[in-house]
C-alpha positions in Angstrom: -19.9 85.0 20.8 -21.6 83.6 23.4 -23.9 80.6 22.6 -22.5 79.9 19.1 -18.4 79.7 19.5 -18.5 80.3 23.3 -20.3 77.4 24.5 -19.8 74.9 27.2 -18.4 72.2 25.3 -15.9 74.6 24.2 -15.3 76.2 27.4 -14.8 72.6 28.8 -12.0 71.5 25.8 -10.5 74.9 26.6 -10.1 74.8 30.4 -9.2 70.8 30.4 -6.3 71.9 27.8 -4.8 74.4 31.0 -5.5 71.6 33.0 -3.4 69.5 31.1 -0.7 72.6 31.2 -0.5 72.9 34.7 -0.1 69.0 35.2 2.7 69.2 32.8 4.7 72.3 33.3 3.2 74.3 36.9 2.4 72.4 40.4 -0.9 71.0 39.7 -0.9 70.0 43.8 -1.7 73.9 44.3 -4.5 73.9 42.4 -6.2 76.4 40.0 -8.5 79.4 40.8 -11.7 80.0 38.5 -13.2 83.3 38.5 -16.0 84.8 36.3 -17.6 88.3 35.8 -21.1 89.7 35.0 -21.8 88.6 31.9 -25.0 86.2 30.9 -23.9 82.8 32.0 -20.8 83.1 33.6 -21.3 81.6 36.8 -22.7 78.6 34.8 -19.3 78.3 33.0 -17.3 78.8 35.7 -18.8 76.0 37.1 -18.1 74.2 34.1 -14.7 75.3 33.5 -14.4 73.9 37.3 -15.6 70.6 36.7 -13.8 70.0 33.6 -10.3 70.6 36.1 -11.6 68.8 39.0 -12.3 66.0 36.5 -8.4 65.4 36.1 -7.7 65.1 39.8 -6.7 68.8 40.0 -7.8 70.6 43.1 -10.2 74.0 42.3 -11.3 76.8 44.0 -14.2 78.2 42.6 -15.0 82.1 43.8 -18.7 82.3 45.7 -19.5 85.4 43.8 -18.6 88.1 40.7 -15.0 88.9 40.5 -12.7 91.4 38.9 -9.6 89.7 36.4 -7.3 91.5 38.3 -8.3 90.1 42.1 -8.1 86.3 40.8 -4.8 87.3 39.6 -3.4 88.4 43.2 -5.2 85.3 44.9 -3.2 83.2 42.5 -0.4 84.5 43.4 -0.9 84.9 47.1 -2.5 81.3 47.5 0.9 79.6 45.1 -2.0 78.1 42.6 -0.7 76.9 39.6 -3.0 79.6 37.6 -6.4 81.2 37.4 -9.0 81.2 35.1 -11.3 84.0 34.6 -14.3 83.4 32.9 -14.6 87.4 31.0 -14.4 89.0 27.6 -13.2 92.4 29.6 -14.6 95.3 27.9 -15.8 93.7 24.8 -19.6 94.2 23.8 -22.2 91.8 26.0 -23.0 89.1 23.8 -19.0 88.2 23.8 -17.4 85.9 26.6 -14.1 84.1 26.6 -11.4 82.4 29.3 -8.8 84.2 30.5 -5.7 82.7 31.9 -3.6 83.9 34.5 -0.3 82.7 35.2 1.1 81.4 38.7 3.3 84.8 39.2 -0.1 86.2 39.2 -0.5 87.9 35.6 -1.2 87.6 31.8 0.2 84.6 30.5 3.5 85.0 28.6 3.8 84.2 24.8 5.3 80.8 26.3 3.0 79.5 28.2 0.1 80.4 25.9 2.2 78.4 23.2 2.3 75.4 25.7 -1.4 75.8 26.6 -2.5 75.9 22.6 -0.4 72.5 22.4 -2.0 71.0 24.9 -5.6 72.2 23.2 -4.7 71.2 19.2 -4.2 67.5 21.5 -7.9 68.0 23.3 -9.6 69.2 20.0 -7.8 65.6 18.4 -8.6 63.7 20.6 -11.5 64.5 22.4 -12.6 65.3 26.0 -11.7 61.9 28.0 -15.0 61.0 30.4 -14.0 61.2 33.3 -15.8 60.8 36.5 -16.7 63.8 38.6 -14.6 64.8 41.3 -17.0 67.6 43.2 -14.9 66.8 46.2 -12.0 68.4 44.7 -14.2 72.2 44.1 -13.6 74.4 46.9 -15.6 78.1 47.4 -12.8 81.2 47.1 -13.9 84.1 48.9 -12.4 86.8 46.5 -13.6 89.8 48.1 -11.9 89.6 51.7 -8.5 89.0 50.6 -8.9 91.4 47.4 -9.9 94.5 49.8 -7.4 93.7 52.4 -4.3 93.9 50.3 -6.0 97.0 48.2 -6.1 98.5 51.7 -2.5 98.9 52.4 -1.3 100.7 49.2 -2.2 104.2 49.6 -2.2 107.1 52.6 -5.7 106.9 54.0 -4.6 109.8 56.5 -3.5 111.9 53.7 -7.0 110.9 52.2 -9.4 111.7 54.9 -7.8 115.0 55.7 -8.2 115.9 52.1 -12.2 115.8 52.3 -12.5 114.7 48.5 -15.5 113.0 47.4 -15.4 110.3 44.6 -17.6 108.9 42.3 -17.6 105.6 40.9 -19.2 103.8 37.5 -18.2 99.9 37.4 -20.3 99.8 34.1 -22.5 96.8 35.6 -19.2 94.9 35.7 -17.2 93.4 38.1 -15.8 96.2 40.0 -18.6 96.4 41.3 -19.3 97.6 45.0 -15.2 96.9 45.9 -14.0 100.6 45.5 -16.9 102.2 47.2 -17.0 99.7 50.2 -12.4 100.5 50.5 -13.7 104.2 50.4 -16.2 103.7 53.2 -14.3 101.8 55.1 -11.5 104.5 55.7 -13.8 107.4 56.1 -13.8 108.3 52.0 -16.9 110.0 50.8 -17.6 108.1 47.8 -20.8 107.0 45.9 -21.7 104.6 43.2 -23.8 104.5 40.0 -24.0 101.6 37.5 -23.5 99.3 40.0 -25.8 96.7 40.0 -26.1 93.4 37.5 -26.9 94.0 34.1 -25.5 91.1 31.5 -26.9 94.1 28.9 -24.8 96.6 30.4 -27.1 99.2 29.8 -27.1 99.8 26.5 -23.5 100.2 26.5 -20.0 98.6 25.8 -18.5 98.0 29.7 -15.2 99.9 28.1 -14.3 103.3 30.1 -14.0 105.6 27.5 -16.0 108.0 25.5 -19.2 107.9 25.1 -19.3 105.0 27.3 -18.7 107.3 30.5 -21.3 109.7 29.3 -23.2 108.4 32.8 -20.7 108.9 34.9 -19.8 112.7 33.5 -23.7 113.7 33.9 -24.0 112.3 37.8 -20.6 114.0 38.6 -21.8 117.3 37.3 -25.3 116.4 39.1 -23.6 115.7 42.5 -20.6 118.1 42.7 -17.8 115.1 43.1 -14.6 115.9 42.7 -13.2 112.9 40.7 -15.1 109.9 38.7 -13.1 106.4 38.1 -14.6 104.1 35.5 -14.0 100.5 34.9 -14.6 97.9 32.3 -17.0 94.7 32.6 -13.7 92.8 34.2 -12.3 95.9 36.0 -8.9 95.6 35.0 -9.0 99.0 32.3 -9.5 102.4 34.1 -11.2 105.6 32.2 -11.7 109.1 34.6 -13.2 112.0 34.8 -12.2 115.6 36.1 -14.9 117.9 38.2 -15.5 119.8 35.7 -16.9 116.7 33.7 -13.6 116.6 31.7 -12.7 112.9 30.5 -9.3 112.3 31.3 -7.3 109.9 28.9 -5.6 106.7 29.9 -2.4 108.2 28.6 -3.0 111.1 31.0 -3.9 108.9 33.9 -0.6 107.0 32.8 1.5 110.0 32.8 -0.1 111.4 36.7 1.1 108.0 37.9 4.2 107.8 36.7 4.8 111.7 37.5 4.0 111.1 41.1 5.3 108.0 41.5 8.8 108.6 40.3 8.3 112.2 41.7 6.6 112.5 44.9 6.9 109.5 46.2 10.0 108.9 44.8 10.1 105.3 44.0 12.3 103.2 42.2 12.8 101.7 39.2 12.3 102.2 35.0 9.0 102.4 33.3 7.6 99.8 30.5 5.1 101.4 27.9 3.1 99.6 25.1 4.1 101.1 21.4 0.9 103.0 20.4 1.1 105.0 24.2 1.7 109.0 24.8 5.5 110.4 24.3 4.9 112.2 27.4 5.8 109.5 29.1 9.3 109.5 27.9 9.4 113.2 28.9 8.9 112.4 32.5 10.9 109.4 32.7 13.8 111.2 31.2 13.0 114.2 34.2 13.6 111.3 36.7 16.6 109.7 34.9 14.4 106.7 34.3 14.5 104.0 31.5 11.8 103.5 29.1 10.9 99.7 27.8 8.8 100.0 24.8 7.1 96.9 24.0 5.0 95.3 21.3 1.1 96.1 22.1 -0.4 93.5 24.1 0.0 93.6 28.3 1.5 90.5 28.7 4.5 92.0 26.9 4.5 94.5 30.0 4.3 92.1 32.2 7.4 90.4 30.9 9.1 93.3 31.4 7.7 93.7 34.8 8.9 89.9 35.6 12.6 90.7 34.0 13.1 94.1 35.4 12.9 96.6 38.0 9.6 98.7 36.8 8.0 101.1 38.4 4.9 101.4 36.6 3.8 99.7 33.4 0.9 101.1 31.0 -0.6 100.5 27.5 -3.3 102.8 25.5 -6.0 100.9 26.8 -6.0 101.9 30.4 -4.3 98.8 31.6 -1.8 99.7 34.2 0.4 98.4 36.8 2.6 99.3 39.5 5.2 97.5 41.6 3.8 98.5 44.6 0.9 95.5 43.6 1.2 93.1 40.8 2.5 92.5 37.2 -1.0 93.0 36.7 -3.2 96.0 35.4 -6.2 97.0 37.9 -8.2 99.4 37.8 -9.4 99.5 41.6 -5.6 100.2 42.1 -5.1 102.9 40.1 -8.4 104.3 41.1 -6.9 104.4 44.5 -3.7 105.8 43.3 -5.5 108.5 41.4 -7.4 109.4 44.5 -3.7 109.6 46.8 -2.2 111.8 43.7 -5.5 115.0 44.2 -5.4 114.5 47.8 -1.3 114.7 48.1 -0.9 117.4 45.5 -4.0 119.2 46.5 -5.1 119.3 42.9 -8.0 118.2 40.6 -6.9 116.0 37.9 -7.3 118.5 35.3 -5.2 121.1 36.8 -2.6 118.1 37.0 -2.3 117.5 33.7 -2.4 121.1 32.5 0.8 121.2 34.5 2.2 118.3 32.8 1.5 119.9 29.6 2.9 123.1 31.1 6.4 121.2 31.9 6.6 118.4 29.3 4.9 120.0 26.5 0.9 119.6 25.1 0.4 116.1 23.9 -2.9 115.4 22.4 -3.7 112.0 21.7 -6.8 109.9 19.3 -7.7 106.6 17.8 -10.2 105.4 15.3 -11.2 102.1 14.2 -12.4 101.2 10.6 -13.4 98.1 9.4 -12.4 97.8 6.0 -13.1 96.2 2.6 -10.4 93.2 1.5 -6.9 94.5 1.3 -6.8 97.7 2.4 -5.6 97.0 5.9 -2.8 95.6 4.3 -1.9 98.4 2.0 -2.7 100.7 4.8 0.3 99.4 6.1 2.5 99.2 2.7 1.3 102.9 2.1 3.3 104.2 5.3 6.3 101.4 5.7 7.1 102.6 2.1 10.5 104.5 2.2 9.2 106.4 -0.8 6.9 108.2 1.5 8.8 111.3 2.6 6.2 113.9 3.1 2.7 113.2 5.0 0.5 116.0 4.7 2.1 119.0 5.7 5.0 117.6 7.3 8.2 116.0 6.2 8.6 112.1 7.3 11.8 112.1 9.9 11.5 108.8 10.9 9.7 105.5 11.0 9.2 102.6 13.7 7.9 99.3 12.9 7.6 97.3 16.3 4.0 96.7 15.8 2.3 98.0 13.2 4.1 101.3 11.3 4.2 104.5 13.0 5.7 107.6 11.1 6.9 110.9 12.9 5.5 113.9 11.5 8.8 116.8 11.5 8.3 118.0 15.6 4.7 118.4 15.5 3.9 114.5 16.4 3.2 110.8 14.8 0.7 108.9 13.1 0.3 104.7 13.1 -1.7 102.1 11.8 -2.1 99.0 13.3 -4.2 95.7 12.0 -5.7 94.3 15.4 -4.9 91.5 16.9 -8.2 90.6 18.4 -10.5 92.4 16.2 -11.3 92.8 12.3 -10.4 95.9 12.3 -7.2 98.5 11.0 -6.5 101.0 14.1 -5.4 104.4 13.4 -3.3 106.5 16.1 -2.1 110.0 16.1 -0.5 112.0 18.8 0.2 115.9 18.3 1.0 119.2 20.1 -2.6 120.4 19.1 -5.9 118.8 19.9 -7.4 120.1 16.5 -4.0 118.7 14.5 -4.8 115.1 16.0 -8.1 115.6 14.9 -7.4 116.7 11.3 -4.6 113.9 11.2 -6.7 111.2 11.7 -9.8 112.2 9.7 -7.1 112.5 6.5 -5.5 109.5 7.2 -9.0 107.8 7.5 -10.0 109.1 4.1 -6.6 108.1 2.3 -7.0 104.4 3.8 -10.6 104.3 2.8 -9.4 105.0 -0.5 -6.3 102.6 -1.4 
């Protein structure tokens, strides 16, 4: 939290730890990138997160303004840097902050390196800081924005666009994202508008996540102004959350499955898809239609991005509304698929919604929900027990088929669906997920399963 374990001393062991990394095992000659987000403060710690790597004789470029994760991610890649540091704590609530580190392919860190980087921090938190004298000649200013814009620029059919006369609205939740999608719409003749897009470390009241109710904003000014799609992002614009014309909210595992369906379909690219463990079955469905394999991976996006690294992968998604394609990075972005979204109406001539009733047409209905519940000592972990337990046969209504236990426990439910529970890795809390043919059995599956884990 910011001002009690997020504080600049921290934020200074922290960043001279990657330091330390990048001299060890990257090309510390090519420097490191430092980015930050909207949050109270974080231009103050990106400055100090600077210092601290200038301080070892490494060479920084610090970005002149707000930026989203995903754009210090491509500059890091495009410019060879030995890694970038995002100063973000994504969608999480306002008083939150934390460093992000991205990799010099341009991505989430792998399990590796973060092992390497936590090495390199147990030494710092030992032995101290070393003072070390200043080195403000080595901090350069990074124009983010220029770069970012141009290579977003090149990855959809502006023509196809334009001719389509389809007119966008966009909610960066006071975050990051802020401005960069409307001024790309502008600039190739897109009608587009934008709400929620000025600075507010508050966020308005809400958490900078693009889901429901979060998006309740963005659902009233799209019915207000007659637009025909809405993109939200979080605070660090790297999650995506949508919203049809008719003020539906479309689900990152829908969004997930358009992408994938068009990609692999209409614009028939190549290569297998990667999917997180709690995501959509639909996406199986449609990667079996297009003779495509599917890499499920523990839940976490840098296990995607492994994938993405080791294999040929057309698009890679988790439940959170991370996603990314190989026309752009290893990297989730949410300006990206935004844009993507946007080619998929204006190529198919179709709202969002009527996409995905088609999917459910084709592929069958897939209905999908979550809950969180913080719980009292031990019942996350006989949560878990309760359904790993091979002496569980029959859940509810339906007889237990078959089990996975990748991460967390998820138990199929005869051919009507799956439920799984999951303790968090980055929060104190047990998730529940359920996906079923029916909207109202997803609904009943997880208020049961909430009750029965309330009460172990």
């Amino acid at each position: 939290m910011i001002a009690e374990d997020f504080t600049a001393d921290n934020v200074r062991r922290v960043s001279h730890a990657i330091a330390r990394y990048a001299v060890r095992a990257e090309k510390p000659g090519a420097g490191i990138l430092v980015g930050y987000d909207t949050r109270f403060g974080s231009e103050r710690f990106a400055r100090i997160a600077a210092e601290a790597i200038a301080a070892t004789g490494t060479r920084v470029w610090l970005a002149r303004d707000f930026a989203p994760t995903p754009a210090i991610s491509l500059l890091v890649r495009q410019r060879g840097a030995a890694g970038g540091i995002q100063i973000t704590a994504s969608h999480n609530p306002y008083r939150w902050s934390g460093v992000k580190f991205k990799a010099s392919y341009g991505s989430s860190a792998s399990p590796a390196i973060v092992a390497q980087i936590e090495t390199e921090l147990a030494k710092v938190l030992r032995d101290g800081v070393p003072l070390l004298p200043p080195r403000s000649d080595l901090i350069h200013s990074l124009d983010v924005r220029t770069p970012y814009l141009d290579t977003l620029s090149g990855l959809v059919d502006w023509r196809k666009l334009r001719a389509s006369g389809l007119r966008f609205l966009i909610d960066p939740m006071h975050g990051a994202g802020r401005g960069l999608l409307l001024d790309l719409f502008r600039q190739n003749g897109i009608l587009a508008d934008e709400i929620r897009g000025d600075r507010d470390p508050l966020f308005g009241g809400v958490n900078p996540e693009p889901i429901e109710p979060h998006v309740d904003a963005l659902r009233r000014a799209m019915l207000a102004g007659d637009y025909d799609a809405g993109f939200a992002f979080d605070g660090d614009a790297d999650r995506i959350g949508a919203i049809d014309r008719d003020g539906t909210f479309i689900t990152p595992h829908q969004i997930f499955s358009i992408l994938l369906w068009h990609l692999a379909g209409a614009r028939q690219l190549t290569g297998d898809v990667a999917k997180s463990f709690s995501t959509t079955k639909m996406i199986d469905k449609i990667a079996a239609k297009f003779e495509r394999k599917v890499w499920e991976t523990p839940i976490g996006f840098k296990y995607i991005c492994d994938r993405m690294l080791e294999n040929d992968i057309v698009l890679g998604g988790e439940e959170s509304g991370g996603l990314a394609t190989k026309l752009y990075l290893p990297e989730r972005d949410a300006t990206v698929s935004a844009l993507l979204l946007a080619e998929v109406m204006a190529w198919h001539g179709k709202r969002l919604g009527e996409i995905v009733a088609m999917l459910h047409c084709e592929f069958g209905e897939h209905h999908y929900g979550r809950v969180d519940l913080t719980l009292k000592n031990g019942q996350k972990e006989r949560a878990i027990d309760y359904f790993a337990s091979k002496q569980l046969r029959d859940y509810l209504d339906w007889q237990v088929v078959r089990r996975e236990d990748m991460d967390g426990v998820k138990v199929y439910l005869g051919d009507v669906g799956w439920v799984m529970v999951r303790a968090s890795g980055t929060e104190p809390v047990l998730r529940v997920y359920a996906e079923t043919t029916r909207a109202a059995t997803t609904k009943r599956l997880l208020g049961e399963t909430t009750t029965l884990v309330r009460n172990l």
